[in-house]
Backbone as CSV, one residue per row, in Angstrom:
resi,resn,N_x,N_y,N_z,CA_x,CA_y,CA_z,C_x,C_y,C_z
1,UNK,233.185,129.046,-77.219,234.169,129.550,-78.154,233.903,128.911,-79.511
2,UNK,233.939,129.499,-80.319,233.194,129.381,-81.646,234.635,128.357,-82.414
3,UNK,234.475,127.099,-82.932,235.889,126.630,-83.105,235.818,126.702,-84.900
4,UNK,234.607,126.673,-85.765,234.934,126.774,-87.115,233.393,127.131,-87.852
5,UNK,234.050,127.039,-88.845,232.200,126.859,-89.648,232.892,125.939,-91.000
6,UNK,232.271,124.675,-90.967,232.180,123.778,-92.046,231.507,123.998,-93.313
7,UNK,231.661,123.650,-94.960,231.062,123.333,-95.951,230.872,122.094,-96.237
8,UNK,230.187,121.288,-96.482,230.292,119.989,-97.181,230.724,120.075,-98.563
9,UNK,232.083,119.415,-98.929,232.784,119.349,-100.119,231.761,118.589,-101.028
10,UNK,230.612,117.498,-100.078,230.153,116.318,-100.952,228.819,117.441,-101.467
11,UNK,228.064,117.959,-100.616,226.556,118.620,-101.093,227.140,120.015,-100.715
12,UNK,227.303,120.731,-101.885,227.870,122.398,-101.673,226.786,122.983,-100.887
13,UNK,225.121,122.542,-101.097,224.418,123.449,-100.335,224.163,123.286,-98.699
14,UNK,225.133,122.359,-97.991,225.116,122.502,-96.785,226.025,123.287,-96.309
15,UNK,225.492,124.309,-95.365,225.972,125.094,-94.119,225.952,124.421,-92.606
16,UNK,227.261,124.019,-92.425,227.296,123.845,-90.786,228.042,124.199,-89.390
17,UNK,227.158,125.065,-88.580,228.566,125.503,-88.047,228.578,124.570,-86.516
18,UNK,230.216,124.625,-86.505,230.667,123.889,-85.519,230.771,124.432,-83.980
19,UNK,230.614,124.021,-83.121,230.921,124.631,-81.688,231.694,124.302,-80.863
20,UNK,232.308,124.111,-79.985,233.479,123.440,-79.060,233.591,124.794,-77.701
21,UNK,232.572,124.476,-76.744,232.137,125.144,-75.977,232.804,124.197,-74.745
22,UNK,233.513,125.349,-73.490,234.162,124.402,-72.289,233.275,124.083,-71.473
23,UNK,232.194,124.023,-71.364,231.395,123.449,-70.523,229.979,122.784,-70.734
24,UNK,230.083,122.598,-72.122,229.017,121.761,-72.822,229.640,120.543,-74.029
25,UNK,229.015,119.930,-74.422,229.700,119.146,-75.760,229.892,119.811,-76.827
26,UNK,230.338,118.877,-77.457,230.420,120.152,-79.154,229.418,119.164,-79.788
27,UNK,228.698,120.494,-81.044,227.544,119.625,-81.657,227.398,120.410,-83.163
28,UNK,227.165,120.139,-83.952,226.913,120.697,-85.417,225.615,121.208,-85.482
29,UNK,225.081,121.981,-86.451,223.529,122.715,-86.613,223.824,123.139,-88.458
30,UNK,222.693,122.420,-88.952,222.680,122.230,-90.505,221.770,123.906,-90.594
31,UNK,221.915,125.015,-91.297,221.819,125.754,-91.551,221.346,125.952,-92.997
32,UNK,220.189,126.247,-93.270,219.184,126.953,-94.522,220.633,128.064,-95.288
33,UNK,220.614,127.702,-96.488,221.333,128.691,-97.442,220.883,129.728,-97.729
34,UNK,221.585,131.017,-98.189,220.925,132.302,-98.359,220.096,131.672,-99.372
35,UNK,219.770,130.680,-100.309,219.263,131.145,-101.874,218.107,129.890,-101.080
36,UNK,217.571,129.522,-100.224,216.624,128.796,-99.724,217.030,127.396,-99.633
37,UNK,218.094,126.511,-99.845,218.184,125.066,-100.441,218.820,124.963,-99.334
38,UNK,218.780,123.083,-98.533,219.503,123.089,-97.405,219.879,121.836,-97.482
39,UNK,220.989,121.578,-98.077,221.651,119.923,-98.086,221.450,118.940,-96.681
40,UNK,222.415,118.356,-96.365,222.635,117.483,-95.655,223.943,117.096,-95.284
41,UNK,224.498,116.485,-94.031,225.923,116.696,-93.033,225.725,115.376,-92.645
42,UNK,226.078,114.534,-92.658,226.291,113.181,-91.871,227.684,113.738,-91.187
43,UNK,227.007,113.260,-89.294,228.271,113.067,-88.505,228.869,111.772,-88.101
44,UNK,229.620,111.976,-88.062,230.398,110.410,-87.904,231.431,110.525,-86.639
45,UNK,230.955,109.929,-85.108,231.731,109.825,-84.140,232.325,108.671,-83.880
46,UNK,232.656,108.783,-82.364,232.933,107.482,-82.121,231.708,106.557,-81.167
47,UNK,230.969,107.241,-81.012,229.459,106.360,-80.794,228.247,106.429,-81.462
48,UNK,228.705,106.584,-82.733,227.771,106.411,-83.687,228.072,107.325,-85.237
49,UNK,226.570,107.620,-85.895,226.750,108.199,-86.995,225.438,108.751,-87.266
50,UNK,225.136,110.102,-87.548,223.942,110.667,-88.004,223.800,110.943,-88.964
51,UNK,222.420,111.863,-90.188,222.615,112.303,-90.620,221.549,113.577,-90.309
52,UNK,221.910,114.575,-90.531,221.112,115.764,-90.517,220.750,116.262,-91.714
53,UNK,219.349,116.513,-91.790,219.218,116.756,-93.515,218.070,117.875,-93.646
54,UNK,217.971,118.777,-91.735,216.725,119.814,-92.025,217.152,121.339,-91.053
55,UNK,217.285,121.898,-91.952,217.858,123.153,-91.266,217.204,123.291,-89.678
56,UNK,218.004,123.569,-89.101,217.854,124.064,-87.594,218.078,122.926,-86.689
57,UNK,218.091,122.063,-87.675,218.562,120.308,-86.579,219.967,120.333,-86.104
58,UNK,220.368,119.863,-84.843,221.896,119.239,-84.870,222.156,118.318,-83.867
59,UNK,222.703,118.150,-83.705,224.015,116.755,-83.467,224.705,116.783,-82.463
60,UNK,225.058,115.790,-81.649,226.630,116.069,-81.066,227.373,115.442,-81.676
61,UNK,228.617,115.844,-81.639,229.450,115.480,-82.771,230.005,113.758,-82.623
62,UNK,230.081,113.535,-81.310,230.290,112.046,-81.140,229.638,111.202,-81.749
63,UNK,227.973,111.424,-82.030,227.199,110.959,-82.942,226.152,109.999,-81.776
64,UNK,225.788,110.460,-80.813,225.467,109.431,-79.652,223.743,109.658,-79.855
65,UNK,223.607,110.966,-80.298,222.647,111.224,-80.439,221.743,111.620,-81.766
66,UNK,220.108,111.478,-81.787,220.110,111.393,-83.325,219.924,112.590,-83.445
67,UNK,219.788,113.593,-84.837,219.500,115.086,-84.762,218.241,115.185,-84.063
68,UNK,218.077,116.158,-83.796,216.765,117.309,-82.854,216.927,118.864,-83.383
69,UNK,215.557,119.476,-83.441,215.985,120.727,-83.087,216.559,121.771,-82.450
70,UNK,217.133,122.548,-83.148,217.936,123.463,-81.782,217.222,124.863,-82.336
71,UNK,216.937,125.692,-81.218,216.400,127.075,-81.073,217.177,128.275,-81.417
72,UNK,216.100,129.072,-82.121,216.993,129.922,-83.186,217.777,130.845,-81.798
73,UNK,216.818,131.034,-80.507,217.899,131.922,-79.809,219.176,130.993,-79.835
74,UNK,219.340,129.792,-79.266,220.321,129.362,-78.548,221.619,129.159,-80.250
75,UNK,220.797,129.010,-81.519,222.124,129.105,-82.261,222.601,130.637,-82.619
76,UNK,222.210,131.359,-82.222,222.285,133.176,-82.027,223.288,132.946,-81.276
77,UNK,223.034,132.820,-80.174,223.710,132.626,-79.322,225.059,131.872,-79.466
78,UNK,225.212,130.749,-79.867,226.141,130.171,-79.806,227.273,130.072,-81.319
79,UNK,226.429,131.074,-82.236,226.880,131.182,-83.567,227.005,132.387,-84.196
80,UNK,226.432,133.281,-83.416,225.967,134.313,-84.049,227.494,135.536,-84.459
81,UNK,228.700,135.396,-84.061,229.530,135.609,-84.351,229.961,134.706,-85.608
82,UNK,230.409,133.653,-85.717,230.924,133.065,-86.841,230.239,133.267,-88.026
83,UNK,228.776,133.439,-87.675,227.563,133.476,-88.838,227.958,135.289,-89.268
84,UNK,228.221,136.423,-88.261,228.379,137.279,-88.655,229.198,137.824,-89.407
85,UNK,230.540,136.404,-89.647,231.674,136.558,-90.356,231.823,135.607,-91.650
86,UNK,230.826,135.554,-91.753,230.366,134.508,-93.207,230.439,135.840,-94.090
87,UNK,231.568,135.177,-95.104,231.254,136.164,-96.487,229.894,136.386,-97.278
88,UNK,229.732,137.612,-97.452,228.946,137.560,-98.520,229.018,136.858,-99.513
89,UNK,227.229,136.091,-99.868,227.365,135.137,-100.781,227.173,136.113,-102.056
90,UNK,227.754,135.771,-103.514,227.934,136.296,-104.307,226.769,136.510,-105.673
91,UNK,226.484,137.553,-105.929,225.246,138.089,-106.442,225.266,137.927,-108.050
92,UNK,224.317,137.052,-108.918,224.689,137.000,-110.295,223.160,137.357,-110.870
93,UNK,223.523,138.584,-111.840,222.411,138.993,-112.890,223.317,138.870,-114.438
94,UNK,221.585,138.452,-114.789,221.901,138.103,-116.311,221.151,139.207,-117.221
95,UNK,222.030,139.604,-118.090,221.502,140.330,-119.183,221.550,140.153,-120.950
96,UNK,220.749,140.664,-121.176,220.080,139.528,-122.637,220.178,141.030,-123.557
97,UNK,220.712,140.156,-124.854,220.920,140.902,-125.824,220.191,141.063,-127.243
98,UNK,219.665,141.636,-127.907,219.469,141.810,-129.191,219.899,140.881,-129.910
99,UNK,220.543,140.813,-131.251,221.026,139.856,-131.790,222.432,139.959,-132.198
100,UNK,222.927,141.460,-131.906,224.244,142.077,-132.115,224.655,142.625,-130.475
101,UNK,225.221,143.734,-130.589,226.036,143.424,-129.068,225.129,145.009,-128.207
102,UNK,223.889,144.744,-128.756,222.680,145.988,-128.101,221.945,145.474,-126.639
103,UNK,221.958,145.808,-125.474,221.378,145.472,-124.769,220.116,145.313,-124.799
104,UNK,218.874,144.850,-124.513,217.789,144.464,-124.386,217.157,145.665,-123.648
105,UNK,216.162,146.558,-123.685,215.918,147.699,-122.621,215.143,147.111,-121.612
106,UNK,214.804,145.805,-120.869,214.840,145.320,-119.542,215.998,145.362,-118.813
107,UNK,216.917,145.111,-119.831,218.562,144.205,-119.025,219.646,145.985,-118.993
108,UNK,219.061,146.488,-119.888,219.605,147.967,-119.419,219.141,148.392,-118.038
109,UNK,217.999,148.091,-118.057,217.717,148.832,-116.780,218.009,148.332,-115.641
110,UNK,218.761,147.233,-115.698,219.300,146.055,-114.578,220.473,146.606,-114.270
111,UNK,221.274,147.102,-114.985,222.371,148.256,-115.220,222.637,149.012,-113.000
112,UNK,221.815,149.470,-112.891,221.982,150.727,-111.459,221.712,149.728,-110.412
113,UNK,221.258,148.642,-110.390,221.190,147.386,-109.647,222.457,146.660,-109.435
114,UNK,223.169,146.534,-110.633,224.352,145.574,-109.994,225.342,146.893,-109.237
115,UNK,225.484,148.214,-110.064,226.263,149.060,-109.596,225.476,149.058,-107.870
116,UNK,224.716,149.074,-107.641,223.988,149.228,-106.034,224.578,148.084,-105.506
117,UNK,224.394,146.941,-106.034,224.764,145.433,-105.148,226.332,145.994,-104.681
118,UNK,227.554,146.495,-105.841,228.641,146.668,-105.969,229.311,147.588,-104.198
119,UNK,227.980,148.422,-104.670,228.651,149.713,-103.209,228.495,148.870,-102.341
120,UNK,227.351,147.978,-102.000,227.042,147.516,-100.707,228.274,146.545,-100.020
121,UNK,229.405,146.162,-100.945,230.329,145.055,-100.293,231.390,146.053,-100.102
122,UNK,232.755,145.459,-99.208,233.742,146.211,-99.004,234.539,146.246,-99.841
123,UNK,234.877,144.963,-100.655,235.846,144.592,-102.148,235.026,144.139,-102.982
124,UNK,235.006,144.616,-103.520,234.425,144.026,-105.274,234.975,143.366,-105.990
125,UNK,234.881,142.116,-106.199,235.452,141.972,-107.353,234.089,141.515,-108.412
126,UNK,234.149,141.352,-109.480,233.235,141.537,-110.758,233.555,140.733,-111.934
127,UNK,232.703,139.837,-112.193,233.332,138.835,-113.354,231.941,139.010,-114.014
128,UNK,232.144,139.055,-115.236,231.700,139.911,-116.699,231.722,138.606,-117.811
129,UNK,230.753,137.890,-118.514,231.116,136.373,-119.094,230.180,136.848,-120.120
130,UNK,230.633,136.944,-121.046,229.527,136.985,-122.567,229.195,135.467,-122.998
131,UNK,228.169,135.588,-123.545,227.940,134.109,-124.377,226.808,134.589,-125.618
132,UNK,226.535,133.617,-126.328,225.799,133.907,-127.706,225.172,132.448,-127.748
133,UNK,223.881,132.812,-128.750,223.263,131.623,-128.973,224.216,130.664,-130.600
134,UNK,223.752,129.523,-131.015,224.330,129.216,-131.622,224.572,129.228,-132.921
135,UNK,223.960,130.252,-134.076,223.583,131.180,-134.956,225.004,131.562,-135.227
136,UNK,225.688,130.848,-136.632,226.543,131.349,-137.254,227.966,130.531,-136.753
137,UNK,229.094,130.757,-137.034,230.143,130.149,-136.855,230.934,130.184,-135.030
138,UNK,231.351,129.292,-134.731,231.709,128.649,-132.998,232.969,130.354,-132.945
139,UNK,233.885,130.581,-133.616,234.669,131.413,-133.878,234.395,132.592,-134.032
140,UNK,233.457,132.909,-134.530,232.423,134.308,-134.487,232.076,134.913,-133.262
141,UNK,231.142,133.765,-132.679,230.619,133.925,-131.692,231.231,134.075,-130.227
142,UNK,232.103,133.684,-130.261,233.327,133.816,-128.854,233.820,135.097,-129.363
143,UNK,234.177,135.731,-130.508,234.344,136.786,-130.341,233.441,137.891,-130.171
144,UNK,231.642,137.926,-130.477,231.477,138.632,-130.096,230.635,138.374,-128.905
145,UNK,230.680,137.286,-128.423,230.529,136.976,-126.373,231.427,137.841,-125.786
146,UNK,232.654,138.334,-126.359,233.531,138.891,-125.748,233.281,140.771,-125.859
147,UNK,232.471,140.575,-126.947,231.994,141.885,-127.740,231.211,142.933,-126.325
148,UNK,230.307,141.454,-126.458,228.660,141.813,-125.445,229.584,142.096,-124.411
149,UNK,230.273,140.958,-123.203,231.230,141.031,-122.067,231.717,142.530,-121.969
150,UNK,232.122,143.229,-123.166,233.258,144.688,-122.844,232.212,145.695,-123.112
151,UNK,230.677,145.561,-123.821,230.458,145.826,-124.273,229.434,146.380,-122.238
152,UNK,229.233,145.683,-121.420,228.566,145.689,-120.454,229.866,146.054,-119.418
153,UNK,230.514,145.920,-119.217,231.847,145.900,-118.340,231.787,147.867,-118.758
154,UNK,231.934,148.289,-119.891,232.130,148.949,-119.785,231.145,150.129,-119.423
155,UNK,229.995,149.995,-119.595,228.487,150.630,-119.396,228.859,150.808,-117.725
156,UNK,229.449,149.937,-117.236,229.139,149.485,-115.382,230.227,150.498,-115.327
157,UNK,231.402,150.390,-115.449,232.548,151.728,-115.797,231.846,153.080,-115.617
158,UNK,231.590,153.024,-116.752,231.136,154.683,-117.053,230.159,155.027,-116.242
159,UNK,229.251,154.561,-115.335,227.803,154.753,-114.772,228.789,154.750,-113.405
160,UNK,229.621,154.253,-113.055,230.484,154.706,-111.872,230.718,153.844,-110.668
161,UNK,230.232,152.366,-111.469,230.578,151.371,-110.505,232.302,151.029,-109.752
162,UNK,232.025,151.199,-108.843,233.410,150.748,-108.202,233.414,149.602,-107.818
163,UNK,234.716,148.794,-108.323,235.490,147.407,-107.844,236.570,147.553,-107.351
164,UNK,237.247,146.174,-106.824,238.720,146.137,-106.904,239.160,145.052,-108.353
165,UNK,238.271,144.340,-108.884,238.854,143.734,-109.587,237.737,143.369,-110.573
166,UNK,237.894,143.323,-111.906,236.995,142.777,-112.569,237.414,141.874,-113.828
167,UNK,236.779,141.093,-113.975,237.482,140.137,-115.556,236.233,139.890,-115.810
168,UNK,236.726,140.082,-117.232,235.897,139.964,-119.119,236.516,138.565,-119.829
169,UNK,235.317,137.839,-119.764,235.583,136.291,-120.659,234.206,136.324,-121.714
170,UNK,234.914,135.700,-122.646,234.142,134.714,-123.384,233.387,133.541,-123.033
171,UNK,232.547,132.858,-123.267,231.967,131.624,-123.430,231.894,131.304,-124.829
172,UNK,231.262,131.875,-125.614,230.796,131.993,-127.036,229.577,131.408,-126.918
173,UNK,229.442,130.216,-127.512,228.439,129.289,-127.670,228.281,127.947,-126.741
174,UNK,229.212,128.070,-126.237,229.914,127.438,-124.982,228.487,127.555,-123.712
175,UNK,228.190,126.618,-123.169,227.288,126.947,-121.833,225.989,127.531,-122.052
176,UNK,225.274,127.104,-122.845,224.074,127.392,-123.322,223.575,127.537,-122.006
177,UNK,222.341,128.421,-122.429,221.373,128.945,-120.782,220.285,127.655,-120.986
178,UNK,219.933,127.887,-122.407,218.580,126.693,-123.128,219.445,125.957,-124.119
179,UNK,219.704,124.608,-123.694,220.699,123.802,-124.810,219.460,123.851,-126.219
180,UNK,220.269,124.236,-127.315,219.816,123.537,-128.392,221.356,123.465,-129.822
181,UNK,220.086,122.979,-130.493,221.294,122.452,-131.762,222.090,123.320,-132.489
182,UNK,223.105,123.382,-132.985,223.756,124.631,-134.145,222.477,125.083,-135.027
183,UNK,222.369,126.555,-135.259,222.269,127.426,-136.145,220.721,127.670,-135.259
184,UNK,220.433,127.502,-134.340,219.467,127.984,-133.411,219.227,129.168,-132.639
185,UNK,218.635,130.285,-133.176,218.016,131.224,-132.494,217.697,131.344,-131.443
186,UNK,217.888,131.628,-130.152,217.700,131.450,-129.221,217.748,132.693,-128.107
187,UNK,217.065,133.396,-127.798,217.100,135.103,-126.989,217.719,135.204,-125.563
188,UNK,217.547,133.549,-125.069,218.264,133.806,-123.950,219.509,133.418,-123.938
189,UNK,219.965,132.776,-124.920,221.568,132.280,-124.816,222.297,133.753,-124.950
190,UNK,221.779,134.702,-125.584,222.636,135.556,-126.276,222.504,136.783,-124.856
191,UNK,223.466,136.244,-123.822,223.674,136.759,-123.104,224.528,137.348,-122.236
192,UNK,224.863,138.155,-121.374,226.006,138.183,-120.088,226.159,138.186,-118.999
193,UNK,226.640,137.542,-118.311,226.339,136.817,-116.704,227.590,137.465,-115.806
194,UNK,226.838,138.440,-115.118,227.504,139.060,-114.379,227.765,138.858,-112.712
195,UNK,228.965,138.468,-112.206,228.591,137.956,-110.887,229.693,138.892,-109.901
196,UNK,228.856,139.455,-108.641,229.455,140.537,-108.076,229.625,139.680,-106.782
197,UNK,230.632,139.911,-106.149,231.222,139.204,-104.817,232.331,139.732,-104.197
C-alpha cells in the first residue's frame, strides 16, 4: 500500500517515494527528476542514518541498512501508482524581444508550442512575466515588461490557447537572465517567461 511520496524541503531536486507494505519493511527510493538532476535524502531511523544520493538507490527507513540498488521492475511495482499520480512538472519557454514590445521571429514561432504543451494538461494555469534589459529608466521599463507580458498573453489568446487561469506580471529590469550594469543592452534580458502547469 503506497503510504506517500516525499520532497526534500532541504534539496528541491530530490524525489522520494515512500512505501509501507504489510508484509515487507518500509524503505525510501531516491528518484532521477524529470529535468535530469537527482539530489539527495538522508534517512534517519532508529538504528541508524543513511544517506542516499543516486537515483534508483534506497533504504529502509529504520536506517539499519546502507543504500543499494533497487530494480526498476520492483519500483514499478511498488510505486508505479503514486508515480502515476505525480503532477505534471511545469513547462517554461522564454521569448525574446526586439527592443520595443516586437517579438523576435524565432520566439514567434515558439508561439503553437506552448499553446500544444497547454492542450496536453487537464487545467491550465499560465503565468506570463515580462522583463527588459537595463536601457533607460527602472520605471519605464516595468512598464513596458508589462507591455511585452500582454503583449504575448494576448497572441496565446487569439491563436486559441485554452487555460483555466492565467496572470500577467512585470519584472522590469528586475531578474536579469545575463546580470549586467544600468544602461546595458542586452537581447536576452528583454524578455518573457512563460510557465504552463
Amino acid at each position: 500500500m503506497v503510504a506517500g511520496i516525499f520532497r526534500s524541503l532541504i534539496i528541491p531536486s530530490v524525489l522520494a517515494l515512500l512505501l509501507q507494505a504489510c508484509a515487507s519493511e518500509s524503505y525510501i527510493v531516491l528518484l532521477e527528476n524529470p529535468d535530469g538532476h537527482t539530489g539527495a535524502v538522508t534517512v534517519s531511523g532508529a538504528k541508524g542514518k543513511q544517506l542516499i544520493k543516486t537515483a534508483g538507490d534506497g533504504a529502509l527507513l529504520d536506517g539499519s541498512q546502507a543504500p543499494a540498488p533497487v530494480a526498476a521492475d520492483k519500483i514499478r511495482k511498488d510505486f508505479g501508482e503514486a508515480m502515476a499520480a505525480r503532477p505534471q512538472i511545469p513547462k517554461r519557454f522564454i521569448l525574446y524581444f526586439q527592443s520595443d514590445a516586437t517579438l523576435t521571429i524565432e520566439s514567434e514561432g515558439q508561439l503553437p508550442a506552448i499553446i500544444a504543451e497547454a492542450a496536453g494538461r487537464p487545467v491550465v494555469d499560465v503565468s506570463v512575466v515580462g522583463h527588459t534589459d537595463t536601457m533607460g529608466k527602472a520605471d519605464d521599463n516595468t512598464a513596458l515588461a508589462l507591455v511585452r507580458a500582454t503583449v504575448v498573453a494576448n497572441l496565446l489568446k487569439e491563436k486559441g490557447m485554452k487555460y483555466h487561469d492565467m496572470t500577467i506580471e512585470s519584472h522590469g529590469e528586475r531578474n536579469l537572465l545575463v546580470p549586467t550594469p544600468d544602461e546595458v543592452y542586452e537581447p536576452k534580458n528583454r524578455r518573457v517567461e512563460v510557465s504552463v502547469r
